[in-house]
C-alpha positions, -999 to +999 in steps of 0.1 A: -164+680-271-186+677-237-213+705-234-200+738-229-206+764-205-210+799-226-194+824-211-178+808-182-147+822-191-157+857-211-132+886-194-106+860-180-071+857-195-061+819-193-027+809-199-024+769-212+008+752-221+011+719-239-021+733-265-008+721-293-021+688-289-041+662-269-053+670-233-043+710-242-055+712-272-085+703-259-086+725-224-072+761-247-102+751-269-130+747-243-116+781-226-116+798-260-156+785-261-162+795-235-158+831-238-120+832-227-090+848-244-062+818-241-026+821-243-017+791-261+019+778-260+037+746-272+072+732-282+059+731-320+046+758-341+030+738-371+002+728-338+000+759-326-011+774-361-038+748-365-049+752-332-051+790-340-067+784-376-096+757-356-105+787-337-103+816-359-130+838-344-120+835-308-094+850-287-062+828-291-028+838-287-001+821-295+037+812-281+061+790-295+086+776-267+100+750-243+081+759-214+110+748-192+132+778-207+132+812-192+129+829-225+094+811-230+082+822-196+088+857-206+071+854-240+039+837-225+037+868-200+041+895-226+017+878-249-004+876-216-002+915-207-013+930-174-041+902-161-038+867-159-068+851-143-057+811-147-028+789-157-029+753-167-001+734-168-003+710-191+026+702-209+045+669-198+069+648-211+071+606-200+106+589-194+105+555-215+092+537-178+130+537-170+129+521-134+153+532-109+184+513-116+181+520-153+173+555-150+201+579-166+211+616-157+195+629-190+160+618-188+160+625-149+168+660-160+149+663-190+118+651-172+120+673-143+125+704-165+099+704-181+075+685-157+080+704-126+105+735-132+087+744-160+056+745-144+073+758-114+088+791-130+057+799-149+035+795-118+063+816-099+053+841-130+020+850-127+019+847-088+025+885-084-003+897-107-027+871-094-018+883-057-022+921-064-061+906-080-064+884-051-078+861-077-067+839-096-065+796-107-039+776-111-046+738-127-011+717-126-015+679-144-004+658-123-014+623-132-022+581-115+015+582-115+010+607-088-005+582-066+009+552-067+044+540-085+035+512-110+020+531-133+054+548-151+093+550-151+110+561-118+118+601-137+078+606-144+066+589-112+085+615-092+083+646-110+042+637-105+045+634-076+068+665-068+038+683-091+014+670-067+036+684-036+044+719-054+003+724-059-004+713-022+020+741-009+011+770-035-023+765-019-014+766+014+009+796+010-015+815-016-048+802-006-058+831+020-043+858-008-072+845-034-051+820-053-062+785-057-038+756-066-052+721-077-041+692-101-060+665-122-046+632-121-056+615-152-053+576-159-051+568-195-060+596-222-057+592-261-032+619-265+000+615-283+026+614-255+052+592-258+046+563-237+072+536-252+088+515-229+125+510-231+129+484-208+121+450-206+123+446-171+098+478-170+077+455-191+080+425-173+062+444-144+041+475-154+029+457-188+005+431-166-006+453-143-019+473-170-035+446-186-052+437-156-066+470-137-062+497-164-099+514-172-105+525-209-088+554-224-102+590-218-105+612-247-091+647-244-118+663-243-129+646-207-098+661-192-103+692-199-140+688-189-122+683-152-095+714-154-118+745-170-141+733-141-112+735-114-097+766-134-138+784-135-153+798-103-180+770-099-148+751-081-146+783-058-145+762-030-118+741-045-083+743-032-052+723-032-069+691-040-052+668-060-080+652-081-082+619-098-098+619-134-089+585-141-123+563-153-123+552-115-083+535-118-072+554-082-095+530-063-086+502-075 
């Protein structure tokens, strides 16, 4: 883990989804740190319950659930309660780097749901509280797929890019009510996403360019150094930024 800052969090209520594993596992852990009571939520329960045994001692909550389903959403605010100071949307799913005429209605869907209408509904969520506070940080993850569109299938590269979009205009709309919106757009992080490619034409083109121009994999941990610093106050000046935590990939 990168240093800590104690207390950053101590009083805040963070919501993270994805925290059973890989980039939040890592944030729900640096929040839980740092003094803050996390409300951890993932698709599997046998993560969730390490995660909660790693940091017995601390406040850590957890929910099991598709964060794409309603039923989720209103188990993550109930574990939350009253306050919820920060979300980070996490949780992602990738789409085999299925270009556009290979594409099929299922993993179109399936990647949307839980990569932008998941992330929509739950932001939707805690919107009201955070507006009543006038305070309040949202962190969605967007990714380099954001940026350009060699970098995944044609499902991941535009549900990024509708993330990026849905952060940029929860900013603008919520930014003068206390809210602030931003994304991290990581390049290549050791986490255990699935990243296989089922097409060889896919291959044919993304597999050289990663060869070529990709920078080394990020551990975990250095994402979530980036989004507890966008979710904390020392980014109070932060908003609606769409910010590239990629080993330097985005200017390449």
């Amino acid at each position: 883990m990168t240093d800590t800052t104690a207390g950053r969090f101590t009083g805040k209520t963070i919501i993270v989804t994805g925290a059973g594993s890989g980039i939040g596992r890592a944030t729900a852990t640096r929040i839980a740190h740092e003094g803050g009571r996390v409300i951890a939520t993932d698709v599997v329960a046998a993560r969730l319950d390490a995660l909660r045994s790693e940091l017995d001692g601390h406040q850590v909550e957890t929910v099991v659930g598709d964060v794409s389903a309603s039923d989720t959403i209103d188990a993550i605010l109930s574990a939350a309660g009253d306050r919820v100071d920060g979300l980070a949307n996490v949780a992602g799913i990738m789409d085999g780097f299925l270009p556009p005429s290979e594409i099929d209605d299922a993993t179109w869907d399936r990647v949307f749901s839980v990569n932008v209408t998941g992330p929509m509904r739950l932001t939707r969520a805690v919107l009201p509280g955070m507006i009543a506070a006038e305070h309040g940080a949202i962190v969605n993850v967007a990714s380099e797929a954001a940026l350009r569109g060699s970098t995944a299938g044609a499902a991941y590269t535009a549900s990024k890019h509708a993330i990026a979009g849905f952060t940029k205009s929860v900013a603008f709309y919520h930014g003068p009510q206390g809210i602030r919106a931003n994304a991290v757009a990581p390049g290549a992080v050791m986490t255990n996403i699935e990243g296989t490619m089922r097409s060889d034409y896919a291959a044919g083109m993304v597999g050289p360019l990663m060869q070529v121009v990709l920078p080394p994999a990020a551990a975990p941990e250095t994402l979530a150094a980036s989004i507890t610093w966008l979710l904390s106050d020392d980014a109070a000046n932060v908003n609606g930024v769409v910010l590239p935590s990629d080993g330097g990939w985005s200017v390449i």
